[in-house]
C-alpha positions as CSV (number, residue, x, y, z in Angstrom):
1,X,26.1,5.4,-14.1
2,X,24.4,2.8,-12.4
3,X,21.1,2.3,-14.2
4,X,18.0,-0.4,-14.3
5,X,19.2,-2.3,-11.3
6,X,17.6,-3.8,-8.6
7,X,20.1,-4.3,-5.7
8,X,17.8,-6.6,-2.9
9,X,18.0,-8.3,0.3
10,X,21.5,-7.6,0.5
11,X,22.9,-7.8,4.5
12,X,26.4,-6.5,5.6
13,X,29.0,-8.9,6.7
14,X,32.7,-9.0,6.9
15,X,34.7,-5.8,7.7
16,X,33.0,-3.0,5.8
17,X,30.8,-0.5,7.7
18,X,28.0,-0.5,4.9
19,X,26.5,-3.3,2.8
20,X,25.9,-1.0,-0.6
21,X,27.9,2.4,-0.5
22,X,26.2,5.0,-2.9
23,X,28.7,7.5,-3.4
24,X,31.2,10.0,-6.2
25,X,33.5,7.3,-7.0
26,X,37.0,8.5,-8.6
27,X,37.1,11.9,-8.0
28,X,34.1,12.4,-10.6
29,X,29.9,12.5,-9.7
30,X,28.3,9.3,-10.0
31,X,24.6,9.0,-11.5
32,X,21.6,6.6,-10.1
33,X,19.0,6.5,-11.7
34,X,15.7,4.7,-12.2
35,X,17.1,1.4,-9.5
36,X,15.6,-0.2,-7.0
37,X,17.2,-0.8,-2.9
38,X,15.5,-3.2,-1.3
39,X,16.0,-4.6,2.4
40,X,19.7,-3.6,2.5
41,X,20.4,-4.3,5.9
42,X,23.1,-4.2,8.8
43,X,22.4,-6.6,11.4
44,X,24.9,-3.6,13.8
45,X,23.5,-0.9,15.0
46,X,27.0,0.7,14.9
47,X,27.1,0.3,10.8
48,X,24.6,0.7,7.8
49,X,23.2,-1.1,5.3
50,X,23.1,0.9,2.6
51,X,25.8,4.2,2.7
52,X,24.3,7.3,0.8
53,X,26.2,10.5,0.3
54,X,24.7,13.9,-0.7
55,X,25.9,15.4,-3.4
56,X,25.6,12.2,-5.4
57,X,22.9,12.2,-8.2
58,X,20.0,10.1,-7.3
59,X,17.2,10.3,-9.5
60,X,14.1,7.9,-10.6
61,X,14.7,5.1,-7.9
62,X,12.6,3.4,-5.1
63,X,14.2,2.7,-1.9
64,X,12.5,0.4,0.6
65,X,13.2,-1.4,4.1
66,X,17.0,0.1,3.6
67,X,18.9,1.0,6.8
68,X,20.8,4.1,5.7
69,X,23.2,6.3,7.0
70,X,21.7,9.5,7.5
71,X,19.1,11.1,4.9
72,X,18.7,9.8,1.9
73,X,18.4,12.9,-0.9
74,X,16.8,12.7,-4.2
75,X,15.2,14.0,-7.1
76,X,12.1,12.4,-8.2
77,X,12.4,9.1,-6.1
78,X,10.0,7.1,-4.0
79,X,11.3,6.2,-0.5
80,X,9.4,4.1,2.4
81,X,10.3,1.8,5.2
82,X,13.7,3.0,5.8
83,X,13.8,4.1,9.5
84,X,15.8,7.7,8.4
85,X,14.4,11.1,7.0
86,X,14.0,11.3,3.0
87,X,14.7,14.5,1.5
88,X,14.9,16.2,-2.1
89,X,12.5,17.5,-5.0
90,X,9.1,15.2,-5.6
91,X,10.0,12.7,-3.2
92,X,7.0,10.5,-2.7
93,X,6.9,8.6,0.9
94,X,4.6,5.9,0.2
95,X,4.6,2.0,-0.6
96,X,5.5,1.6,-4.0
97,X,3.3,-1.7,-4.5
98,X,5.5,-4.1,-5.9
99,X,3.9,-7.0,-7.7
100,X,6.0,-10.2,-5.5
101,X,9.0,-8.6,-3.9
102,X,9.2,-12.3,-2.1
103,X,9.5,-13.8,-5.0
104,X,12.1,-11.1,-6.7
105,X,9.2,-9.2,-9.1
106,X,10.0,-5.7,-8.2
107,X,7.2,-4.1,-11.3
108,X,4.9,-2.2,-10.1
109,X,0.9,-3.1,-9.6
110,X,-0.6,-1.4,-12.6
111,X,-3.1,1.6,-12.4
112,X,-1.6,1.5,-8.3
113,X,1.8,2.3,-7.9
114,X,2.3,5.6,-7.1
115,X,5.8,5.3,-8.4
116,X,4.2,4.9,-11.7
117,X,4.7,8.1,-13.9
118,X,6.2,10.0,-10.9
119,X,9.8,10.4,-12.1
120,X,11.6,13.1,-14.0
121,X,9.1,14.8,-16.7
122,X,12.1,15.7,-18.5
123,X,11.8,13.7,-22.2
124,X,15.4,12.3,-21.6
125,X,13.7,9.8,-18.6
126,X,11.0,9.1,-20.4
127,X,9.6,5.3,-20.4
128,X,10.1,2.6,-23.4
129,X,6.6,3.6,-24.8
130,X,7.2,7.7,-24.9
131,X,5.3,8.1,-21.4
132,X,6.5,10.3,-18.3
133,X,9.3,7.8,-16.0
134,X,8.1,4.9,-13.4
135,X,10.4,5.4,-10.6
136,X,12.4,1.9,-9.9
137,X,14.5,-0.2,-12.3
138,X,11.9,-0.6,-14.9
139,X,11.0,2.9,-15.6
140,X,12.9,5.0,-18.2
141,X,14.4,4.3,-21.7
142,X,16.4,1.4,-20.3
143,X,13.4,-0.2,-18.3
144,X,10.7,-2.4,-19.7
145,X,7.4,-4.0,-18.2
């Protein structure tokens, strides 16, 4: 289960079709949650940068300035600047105020963010210090700020 990651400025080349496929992998689901996708681009319009599959978990995350194939589904996730639809339960479509995205500090502006508190209300997300989730790969019991 991919978890706490921050996967950014990423841009396809060589032969693939997509620069970070999100997907079931081995015949079993595959979890993501609480991650960040940031810029993942295709320079093609023919290909994607980031490949997303339904069906595929996708909870907690923020993805921003992606290129994705198709709608991107999720449960409690934050997604702006990515040029398709966003679908799913408590999706918020808003900038998610990063502190210095340019300089590869993907936290979140304090007292700003909307992705802060927004995830999962479900105890098993909840933040280092007991509180509700931040969406983004330093929200839940893995992330820290």
């Amino acid at each position: 289960m991919p978890t706490n990651n921050i996967f950014a400025n990423v841009e396809l080349t060589g032969g693939q079709p997509w620069a970070v496929k999100i997907e079931e992998t081995w015949g079993g689901d595959q979890s993501y949650v609480n991650n960040v996708f940031y810029e993942i681009d295709s320079p093609t319009p023919s290909s994607s940068g980031l490949f997303y599959r339904s069906g595929t978990e996708f909870k907690n995350n923020i993805v921003v300035g992606c290129s994705p194939s198709g709608t991107l589904t999720g449960e409690y996730s934050l997604f702006y600047g990515n040029g398709a639809a966003a679908a799913g339960s408590h999706v918020v479509e808003a900038d998610p105020h990063f502190t210095g995205p340019g300089a590869g500090d993907f936290t979140l502006v304090s007292g700003y963010s909307p992705a802060l508190d927004a995830g999962d209300p479900s105890s098993l997300y909840d933040d280092v210090d007991g509180t509700r989730n931040d969406l983004g790969a330093y929200g839940g019991s893995y992330g820290a700020w």
